[in-house]
N, CA, C and O atoms as a Maestro MAE file, in Angstrom:
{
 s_m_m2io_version
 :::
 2.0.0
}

f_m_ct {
 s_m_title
 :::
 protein
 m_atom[280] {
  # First column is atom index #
  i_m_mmod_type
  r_m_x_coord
  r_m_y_coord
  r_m_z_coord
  i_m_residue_number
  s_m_chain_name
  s_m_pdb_residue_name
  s_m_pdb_atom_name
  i_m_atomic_number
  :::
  1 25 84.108 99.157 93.075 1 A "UNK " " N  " 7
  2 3 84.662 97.859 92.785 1 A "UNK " " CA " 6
  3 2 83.823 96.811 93.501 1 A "UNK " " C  " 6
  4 15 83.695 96.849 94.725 1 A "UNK " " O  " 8
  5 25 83.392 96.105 92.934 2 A "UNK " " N  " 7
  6 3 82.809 94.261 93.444 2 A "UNK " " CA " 6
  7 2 83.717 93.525 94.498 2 A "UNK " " C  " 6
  8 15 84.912 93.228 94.479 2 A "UNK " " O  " 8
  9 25 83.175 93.423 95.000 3 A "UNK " " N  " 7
  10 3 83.906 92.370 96.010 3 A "UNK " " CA " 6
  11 2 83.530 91.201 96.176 3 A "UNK " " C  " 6
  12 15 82.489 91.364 96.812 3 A "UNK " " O  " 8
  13 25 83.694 89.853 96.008 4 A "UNK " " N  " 7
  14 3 83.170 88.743 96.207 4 A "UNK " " CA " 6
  15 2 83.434 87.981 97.046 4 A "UNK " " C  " 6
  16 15 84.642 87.768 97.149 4 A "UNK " " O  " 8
  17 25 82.396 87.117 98.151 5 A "UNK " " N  " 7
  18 3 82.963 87.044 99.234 5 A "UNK " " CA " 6
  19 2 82.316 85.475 98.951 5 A "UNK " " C  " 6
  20 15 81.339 85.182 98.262 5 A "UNK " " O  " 8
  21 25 83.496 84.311 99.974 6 A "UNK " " N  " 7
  22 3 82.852 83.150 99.635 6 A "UNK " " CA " 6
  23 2 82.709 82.231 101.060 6 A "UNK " " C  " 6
  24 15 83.645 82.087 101.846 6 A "UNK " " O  " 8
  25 25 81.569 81.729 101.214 7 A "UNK " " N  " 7
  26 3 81.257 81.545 102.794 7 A "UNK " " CA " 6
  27 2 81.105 79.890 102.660 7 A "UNK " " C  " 6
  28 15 80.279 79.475 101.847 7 A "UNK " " O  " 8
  29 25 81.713 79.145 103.269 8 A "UNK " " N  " 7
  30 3 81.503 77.594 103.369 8 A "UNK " " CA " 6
  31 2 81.033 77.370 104.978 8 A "UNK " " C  " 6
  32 15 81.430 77.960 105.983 8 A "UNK " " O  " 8
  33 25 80.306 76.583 104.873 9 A "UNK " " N  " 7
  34 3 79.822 75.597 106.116 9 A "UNK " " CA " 6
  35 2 79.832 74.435 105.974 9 A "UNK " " C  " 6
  36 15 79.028 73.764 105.326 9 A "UNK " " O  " 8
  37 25 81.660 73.727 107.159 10 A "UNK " " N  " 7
  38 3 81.812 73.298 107.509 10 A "UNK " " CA " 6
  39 2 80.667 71.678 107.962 10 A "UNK " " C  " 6
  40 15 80.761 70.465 107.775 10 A "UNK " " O  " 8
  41 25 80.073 72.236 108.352 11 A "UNK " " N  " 7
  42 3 78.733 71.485 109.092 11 A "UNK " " CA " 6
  43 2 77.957 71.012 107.799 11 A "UNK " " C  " 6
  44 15 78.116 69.971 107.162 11 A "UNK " " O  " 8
  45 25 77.291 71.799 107.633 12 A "UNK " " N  " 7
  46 3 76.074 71.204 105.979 12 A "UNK " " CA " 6
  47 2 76.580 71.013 105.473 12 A "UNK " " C  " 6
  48 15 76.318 69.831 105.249 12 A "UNK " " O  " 8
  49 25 78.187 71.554 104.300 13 A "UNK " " N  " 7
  50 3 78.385 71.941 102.795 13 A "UNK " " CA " 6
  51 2 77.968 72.705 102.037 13 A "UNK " " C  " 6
  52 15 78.009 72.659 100.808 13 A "UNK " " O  " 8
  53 25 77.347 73.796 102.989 14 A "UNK " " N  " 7
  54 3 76.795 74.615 101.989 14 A "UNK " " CA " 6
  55 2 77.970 75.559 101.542 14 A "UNK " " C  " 6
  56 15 79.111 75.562 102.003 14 A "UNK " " O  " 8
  57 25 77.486 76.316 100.605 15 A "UNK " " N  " 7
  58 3 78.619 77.434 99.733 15 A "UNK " " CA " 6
  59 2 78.090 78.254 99.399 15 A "UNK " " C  " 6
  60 15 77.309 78.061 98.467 15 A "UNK " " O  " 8
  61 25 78.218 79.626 99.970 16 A "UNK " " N  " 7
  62 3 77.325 80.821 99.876 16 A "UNK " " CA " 6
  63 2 78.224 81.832 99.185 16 A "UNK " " C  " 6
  64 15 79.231 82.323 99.695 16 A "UNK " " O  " 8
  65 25 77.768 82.082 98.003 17 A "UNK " " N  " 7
  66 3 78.638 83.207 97.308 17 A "UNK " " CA " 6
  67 2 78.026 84.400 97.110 17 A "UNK " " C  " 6
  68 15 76.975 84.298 96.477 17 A "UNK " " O  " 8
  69 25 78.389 85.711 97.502 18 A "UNK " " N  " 7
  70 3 77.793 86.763 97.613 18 A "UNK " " CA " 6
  71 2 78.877 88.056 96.944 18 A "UNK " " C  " 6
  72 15 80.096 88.078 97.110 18 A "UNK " " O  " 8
  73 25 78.242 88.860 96.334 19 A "UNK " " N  " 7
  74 3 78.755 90.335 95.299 19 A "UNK " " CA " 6
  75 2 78.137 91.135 96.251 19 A "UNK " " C  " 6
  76 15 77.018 91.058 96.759 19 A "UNK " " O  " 8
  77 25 79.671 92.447 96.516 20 A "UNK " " N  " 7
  78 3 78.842 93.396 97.000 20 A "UNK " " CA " 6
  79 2 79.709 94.951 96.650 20 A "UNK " " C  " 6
  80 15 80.931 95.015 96.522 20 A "UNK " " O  " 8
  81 25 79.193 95.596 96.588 21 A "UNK " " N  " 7
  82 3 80.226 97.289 96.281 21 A "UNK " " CA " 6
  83 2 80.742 97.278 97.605 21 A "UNK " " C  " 6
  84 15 80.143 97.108 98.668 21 A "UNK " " O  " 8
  85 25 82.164 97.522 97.336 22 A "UNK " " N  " 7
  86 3 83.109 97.464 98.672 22 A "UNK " " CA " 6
  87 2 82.786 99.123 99.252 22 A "UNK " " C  " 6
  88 15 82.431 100.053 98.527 22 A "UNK " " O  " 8
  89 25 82.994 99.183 100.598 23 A "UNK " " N  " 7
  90 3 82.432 100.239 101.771 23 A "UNK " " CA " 6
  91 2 83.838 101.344 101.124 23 A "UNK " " C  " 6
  92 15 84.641 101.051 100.238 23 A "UNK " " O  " 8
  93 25 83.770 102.381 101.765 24 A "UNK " " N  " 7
  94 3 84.542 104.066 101.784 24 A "UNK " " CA " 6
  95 2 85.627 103.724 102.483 24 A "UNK " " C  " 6
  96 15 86.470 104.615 102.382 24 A "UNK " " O  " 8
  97 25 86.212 102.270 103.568 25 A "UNK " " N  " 7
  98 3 86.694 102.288 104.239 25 A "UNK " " CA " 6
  99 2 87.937 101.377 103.228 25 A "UNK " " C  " 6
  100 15 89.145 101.518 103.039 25 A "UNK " " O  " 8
  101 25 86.946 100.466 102.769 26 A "UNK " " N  " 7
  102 3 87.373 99.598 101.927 26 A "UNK " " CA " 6
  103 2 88.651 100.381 100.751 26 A "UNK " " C  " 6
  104 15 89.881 100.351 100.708 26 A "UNK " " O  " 8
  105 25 87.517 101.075 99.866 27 A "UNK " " N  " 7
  106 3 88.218 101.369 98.594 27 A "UNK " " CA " 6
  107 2 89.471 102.438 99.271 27 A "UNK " " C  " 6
  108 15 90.416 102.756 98.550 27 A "UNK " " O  " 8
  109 25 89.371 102.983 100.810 28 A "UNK " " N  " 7
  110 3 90.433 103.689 101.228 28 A "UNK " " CA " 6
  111 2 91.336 103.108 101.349 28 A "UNK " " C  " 6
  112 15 92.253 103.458 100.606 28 A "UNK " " O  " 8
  113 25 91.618 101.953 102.282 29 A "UNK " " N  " 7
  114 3 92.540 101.238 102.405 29 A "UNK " " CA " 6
  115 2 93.322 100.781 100.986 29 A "UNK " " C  " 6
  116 15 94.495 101.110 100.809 29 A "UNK " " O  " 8
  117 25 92.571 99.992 99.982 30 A "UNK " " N  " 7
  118 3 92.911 99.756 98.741 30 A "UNK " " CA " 6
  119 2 93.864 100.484 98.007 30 A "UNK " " C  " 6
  120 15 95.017 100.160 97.723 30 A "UNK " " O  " 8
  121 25 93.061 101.805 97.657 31 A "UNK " " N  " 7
  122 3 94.546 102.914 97.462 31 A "UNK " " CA " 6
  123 2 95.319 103.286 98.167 31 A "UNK " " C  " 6
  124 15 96.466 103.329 97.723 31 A "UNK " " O  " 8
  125 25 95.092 103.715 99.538 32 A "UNK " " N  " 7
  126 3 96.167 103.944 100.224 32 A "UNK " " CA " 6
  127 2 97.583 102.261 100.143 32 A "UNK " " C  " 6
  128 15 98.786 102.450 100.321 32 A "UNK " " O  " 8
  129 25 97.116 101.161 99.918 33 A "UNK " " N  " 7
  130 3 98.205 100.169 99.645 33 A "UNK " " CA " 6
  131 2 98.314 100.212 98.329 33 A "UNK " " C  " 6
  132 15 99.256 99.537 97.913 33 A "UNK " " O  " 8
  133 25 97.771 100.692 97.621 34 A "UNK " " N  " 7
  134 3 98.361 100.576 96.284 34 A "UNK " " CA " 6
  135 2 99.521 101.933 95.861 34 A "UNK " " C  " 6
  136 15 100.578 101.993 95.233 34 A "UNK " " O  " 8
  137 25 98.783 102.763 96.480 35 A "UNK " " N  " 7
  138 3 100.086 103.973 96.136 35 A "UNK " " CA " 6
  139 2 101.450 103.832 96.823 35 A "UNK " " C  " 6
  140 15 102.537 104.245 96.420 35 A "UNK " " O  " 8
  141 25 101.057 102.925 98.347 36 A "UNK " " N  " 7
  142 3 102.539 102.491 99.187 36 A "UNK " " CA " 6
  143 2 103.185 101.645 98.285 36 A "UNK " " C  " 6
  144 15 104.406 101.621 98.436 36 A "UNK " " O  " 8
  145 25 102.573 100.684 97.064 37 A "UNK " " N  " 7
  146 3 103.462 99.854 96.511 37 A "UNK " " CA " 6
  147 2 103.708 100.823 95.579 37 A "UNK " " C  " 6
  148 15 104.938 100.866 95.603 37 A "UNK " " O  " 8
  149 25 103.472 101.352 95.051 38 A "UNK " " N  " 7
  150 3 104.296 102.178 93.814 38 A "UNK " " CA " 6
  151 2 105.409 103.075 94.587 38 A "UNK " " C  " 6
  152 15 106.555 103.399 94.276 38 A "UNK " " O  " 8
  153 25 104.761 103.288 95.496 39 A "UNK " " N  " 7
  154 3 106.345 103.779 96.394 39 A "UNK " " CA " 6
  155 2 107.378 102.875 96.583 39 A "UNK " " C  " 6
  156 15 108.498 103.105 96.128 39 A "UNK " " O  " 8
  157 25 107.123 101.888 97.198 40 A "UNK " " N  " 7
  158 3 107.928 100.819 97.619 40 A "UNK " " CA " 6
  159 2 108.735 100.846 95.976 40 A "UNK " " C  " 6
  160 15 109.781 101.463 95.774 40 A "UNK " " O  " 8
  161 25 108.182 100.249 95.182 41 A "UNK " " N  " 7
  162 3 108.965 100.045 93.715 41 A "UNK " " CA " 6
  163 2 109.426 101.057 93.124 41 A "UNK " " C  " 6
  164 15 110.411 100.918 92.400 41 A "UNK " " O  " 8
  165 25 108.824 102.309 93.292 42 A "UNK " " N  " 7
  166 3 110.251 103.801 92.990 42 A "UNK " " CA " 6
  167 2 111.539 103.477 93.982 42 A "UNK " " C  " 6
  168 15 112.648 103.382 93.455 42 A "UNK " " O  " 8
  169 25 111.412 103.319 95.311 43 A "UNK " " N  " 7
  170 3 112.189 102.915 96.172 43 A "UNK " " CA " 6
  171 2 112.971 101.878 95.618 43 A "UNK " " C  " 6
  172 15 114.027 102.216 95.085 43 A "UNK " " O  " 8
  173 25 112.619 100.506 95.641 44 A "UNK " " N  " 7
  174 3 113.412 99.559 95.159 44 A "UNK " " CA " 6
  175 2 114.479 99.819 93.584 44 A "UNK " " C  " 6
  176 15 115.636 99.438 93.403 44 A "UNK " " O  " 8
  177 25 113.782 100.412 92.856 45 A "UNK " " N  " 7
  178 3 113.926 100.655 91.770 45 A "UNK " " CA " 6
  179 2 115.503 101.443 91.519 45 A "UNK " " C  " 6
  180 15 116.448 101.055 90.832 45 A "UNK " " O  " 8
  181 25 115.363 102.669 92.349 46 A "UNK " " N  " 7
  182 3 116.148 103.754 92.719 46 A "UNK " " CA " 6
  183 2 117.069 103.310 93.776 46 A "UNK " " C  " 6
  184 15 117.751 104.184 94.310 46 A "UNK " " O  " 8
  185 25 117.214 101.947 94.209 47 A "UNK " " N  " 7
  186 3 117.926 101.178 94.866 47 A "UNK " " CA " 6
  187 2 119.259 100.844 94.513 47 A "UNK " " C  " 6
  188 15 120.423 100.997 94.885 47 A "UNK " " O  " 8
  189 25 118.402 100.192 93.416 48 A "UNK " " N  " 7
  190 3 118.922 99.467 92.139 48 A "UNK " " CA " 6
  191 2 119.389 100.525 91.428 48 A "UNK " " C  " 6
  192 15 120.565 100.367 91.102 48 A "UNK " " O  " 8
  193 25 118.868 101.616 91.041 49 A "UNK " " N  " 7
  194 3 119.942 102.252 90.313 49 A "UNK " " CA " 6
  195 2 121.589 102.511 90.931 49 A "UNK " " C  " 6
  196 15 122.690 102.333 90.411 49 A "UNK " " O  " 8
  197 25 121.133 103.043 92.366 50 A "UNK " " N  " 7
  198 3 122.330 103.901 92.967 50 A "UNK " " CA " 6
  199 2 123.496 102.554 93.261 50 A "UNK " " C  " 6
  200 15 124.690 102.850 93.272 50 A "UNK " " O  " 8
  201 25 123.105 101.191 93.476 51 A "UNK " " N  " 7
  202 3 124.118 100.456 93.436 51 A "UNK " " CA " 6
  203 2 124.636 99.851 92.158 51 A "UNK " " C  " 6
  204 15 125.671 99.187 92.220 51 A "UNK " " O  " 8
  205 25 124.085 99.996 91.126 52 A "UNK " " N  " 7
  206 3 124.478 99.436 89.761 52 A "UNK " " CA " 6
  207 2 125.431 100.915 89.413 52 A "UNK " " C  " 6
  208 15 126.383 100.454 88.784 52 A "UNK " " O  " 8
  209 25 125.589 102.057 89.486 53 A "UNK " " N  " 7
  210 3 126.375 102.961 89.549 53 A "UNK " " CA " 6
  211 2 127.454 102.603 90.102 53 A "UNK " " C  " 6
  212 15 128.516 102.571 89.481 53 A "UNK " " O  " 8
  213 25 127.276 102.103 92.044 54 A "UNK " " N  " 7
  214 3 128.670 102.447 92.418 54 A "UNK " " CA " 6
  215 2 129.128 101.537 92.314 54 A "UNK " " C  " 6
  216 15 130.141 101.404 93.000 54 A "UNK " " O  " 8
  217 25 128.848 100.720 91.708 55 A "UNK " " N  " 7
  218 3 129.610 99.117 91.063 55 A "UNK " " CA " 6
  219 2 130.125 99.551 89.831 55 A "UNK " " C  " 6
  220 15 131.159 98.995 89.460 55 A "UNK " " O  " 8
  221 25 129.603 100.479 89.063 56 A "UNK " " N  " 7
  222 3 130.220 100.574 87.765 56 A "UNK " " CA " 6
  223 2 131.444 101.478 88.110 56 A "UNK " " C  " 6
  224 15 132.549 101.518 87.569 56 A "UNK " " O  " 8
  225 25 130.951 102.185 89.147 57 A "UNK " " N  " 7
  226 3 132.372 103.578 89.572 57 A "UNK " " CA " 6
  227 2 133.366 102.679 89.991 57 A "UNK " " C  " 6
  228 15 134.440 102.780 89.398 57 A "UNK " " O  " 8
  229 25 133.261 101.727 90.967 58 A "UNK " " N  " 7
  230 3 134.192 100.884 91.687 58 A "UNK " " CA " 6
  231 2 135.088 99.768 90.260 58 A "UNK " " C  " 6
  232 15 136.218 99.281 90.282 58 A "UNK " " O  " 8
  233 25 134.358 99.716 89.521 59 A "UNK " " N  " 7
  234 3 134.440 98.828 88.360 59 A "UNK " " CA " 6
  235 2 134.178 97.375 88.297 59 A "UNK " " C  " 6
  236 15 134.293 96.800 87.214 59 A "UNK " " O  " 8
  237 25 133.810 96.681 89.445 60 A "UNK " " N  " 7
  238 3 133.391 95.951 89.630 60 A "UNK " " CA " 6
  239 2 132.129 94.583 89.320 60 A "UNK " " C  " 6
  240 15 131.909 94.714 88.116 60 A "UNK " " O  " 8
  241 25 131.475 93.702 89.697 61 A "UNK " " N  " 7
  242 3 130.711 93.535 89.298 61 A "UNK " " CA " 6
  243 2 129.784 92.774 90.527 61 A "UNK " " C  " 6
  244 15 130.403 92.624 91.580 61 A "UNK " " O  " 8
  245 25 128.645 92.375 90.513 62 A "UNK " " N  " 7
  246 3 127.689 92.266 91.401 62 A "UNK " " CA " 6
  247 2 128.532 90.627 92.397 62 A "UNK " " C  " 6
  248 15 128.707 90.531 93.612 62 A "UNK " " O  " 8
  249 25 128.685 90.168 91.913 63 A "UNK " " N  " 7
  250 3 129.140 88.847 92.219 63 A "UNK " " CA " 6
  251 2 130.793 89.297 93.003 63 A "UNK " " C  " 6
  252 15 131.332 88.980 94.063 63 A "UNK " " O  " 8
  253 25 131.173 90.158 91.869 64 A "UNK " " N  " 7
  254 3 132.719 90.417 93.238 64 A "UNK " " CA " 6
  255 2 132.354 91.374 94.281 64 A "UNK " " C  " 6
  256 15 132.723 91.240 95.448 64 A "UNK " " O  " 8
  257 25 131.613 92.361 93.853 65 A "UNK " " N  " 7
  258 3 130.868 92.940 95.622 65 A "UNK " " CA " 6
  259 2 130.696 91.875 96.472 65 A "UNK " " C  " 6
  260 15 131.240 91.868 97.576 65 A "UNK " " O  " 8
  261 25 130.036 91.020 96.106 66 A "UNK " " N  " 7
  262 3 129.455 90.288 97.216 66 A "UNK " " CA " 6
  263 2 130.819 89.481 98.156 66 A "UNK " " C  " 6
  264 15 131.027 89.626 99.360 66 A "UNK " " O  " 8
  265 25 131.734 88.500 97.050 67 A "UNK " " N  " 7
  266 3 132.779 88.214 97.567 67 A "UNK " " CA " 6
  267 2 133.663 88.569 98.671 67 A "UNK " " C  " 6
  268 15 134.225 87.879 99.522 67 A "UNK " " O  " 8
  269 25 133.630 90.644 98.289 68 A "UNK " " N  " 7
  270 3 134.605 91.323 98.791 68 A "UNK " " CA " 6
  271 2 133.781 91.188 100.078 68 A "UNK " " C  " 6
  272 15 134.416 90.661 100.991 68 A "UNK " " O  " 8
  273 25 132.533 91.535 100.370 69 A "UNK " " N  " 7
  274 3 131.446 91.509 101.670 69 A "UNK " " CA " 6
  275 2 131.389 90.578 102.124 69 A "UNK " " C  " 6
  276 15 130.653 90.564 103.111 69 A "UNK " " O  " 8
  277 25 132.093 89.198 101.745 70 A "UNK " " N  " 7
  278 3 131.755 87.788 102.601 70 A "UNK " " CA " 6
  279 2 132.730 87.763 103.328 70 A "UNK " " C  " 6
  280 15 132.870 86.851 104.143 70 A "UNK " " O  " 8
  :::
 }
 m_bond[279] {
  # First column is bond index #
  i_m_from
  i_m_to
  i_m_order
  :::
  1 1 2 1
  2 2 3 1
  3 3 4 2
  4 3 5 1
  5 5 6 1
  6 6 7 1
  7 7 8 2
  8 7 9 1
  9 9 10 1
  10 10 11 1
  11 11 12 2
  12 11 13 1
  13 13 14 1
  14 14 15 1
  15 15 16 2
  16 15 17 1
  17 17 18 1
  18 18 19 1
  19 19 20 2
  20 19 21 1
  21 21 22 1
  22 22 23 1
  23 23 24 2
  24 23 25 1
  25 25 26 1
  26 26 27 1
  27 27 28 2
  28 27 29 1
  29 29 30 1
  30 30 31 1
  31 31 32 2
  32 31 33 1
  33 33 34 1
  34 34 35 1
  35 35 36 2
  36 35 37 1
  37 37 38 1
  38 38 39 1
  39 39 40 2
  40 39 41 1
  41 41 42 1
  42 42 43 1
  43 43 44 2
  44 43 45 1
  45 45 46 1
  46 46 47 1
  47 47 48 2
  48 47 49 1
  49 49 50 1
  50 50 51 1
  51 51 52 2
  52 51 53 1
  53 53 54 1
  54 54 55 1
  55 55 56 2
  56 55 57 1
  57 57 58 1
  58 58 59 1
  59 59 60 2
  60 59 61 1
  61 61 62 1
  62 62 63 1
  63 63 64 2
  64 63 65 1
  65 65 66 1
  66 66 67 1
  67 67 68 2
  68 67 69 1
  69 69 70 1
  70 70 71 1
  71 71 72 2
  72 71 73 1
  73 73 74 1
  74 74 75 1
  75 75 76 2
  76 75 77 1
  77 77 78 1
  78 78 79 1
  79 79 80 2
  80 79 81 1
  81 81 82 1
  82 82 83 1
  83 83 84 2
  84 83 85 1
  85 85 86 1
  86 86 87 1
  87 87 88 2
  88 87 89 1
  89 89 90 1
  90 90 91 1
  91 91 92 2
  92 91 93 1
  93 93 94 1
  94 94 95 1
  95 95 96 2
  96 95 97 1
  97 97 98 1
  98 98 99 1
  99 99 100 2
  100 99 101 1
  101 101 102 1
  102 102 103 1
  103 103 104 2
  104 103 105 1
  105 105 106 1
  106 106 107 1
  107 107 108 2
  108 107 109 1
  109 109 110 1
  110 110 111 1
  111 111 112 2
  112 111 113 1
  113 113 114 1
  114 114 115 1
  115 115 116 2
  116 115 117 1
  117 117 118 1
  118 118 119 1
  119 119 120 2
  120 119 121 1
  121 121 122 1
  122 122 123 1
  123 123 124 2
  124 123 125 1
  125 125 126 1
  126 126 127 1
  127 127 128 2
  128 127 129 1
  129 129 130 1
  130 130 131 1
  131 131 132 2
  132 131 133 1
  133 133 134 1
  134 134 135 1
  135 135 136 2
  136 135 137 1
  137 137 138 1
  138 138 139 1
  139 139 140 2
  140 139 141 1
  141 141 142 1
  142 142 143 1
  143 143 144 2
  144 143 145 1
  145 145 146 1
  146 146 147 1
  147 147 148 2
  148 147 149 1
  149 149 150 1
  150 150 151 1
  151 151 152 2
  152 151 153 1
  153 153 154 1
  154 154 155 1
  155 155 156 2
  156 155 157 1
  157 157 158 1
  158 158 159 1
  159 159 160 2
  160 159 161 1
  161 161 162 1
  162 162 163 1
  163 163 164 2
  164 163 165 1
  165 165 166 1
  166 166 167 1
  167 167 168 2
  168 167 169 1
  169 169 170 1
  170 170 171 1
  171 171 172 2
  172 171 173 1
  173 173 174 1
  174 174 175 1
  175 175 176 2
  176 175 177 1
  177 177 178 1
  178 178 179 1
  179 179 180 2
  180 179 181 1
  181 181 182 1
  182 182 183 1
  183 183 184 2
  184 183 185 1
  185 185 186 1
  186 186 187 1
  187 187 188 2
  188 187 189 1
  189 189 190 1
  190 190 191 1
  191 191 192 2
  192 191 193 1
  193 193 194 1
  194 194 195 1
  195 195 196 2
  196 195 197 1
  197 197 198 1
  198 198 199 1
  199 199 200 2
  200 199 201 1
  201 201 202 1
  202 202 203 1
  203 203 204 2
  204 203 205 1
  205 205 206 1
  206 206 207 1
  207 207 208 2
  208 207 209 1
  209 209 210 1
  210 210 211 1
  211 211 212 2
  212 211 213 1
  213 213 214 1
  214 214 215 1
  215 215 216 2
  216 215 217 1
  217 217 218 1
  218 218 219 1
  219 219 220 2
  220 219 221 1
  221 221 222 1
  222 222 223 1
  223 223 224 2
  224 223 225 1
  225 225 226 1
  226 226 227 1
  227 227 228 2
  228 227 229 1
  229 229 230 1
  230 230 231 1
  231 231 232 2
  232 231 233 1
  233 233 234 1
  234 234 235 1
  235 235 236 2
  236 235 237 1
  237 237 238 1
  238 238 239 1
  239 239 240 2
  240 239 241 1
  241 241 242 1
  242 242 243 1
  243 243 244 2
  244 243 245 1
  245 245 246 1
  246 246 247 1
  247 247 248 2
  248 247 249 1
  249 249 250 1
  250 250 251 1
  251 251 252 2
  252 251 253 1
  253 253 254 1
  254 254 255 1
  255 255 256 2
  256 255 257 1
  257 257 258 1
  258 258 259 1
  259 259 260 2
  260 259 261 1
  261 261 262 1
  262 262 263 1
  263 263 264 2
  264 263 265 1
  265 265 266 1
  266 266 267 1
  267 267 268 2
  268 267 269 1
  269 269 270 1
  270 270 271 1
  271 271 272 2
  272 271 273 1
  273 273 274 1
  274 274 275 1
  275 275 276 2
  276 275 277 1
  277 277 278 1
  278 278 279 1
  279 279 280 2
  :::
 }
}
């Protein structure tokens, strides 16, 4: 993957734009946060399921949960 990096100086105005193939350390990190967000969103997801259930078991609805919790 390209990485584009963009360098300003303050002092002159100059604007230095530079392309480069991102490092082993790089593209590691990258997936390793990208697979934590697909976790995170099975997580959230499966959140959301298990309380839209016990609202439907309770019979309830999202807005009177909350009520009953205030």
């Amino acid at each position: 993957m390209k990485i584009t990096e963009k360098e300003f100086n303050a002092l002159t105005g100059e604007e230095t734009i530079t392309e480069r193939e991102e490092t082993k350390a790089e593209k590691e990190a990258r997936e390793a946060f990208i697979a934590n967000q697909v976790q995170l969103q099975a997580e959230a997801e499966a959140n959301a399921t298990a309380k839209a259930a016990l609202l439907a078991k309770l019979g309830i609805t999202a807005e009177e949960a909350v009520l009953l919790l205030s």
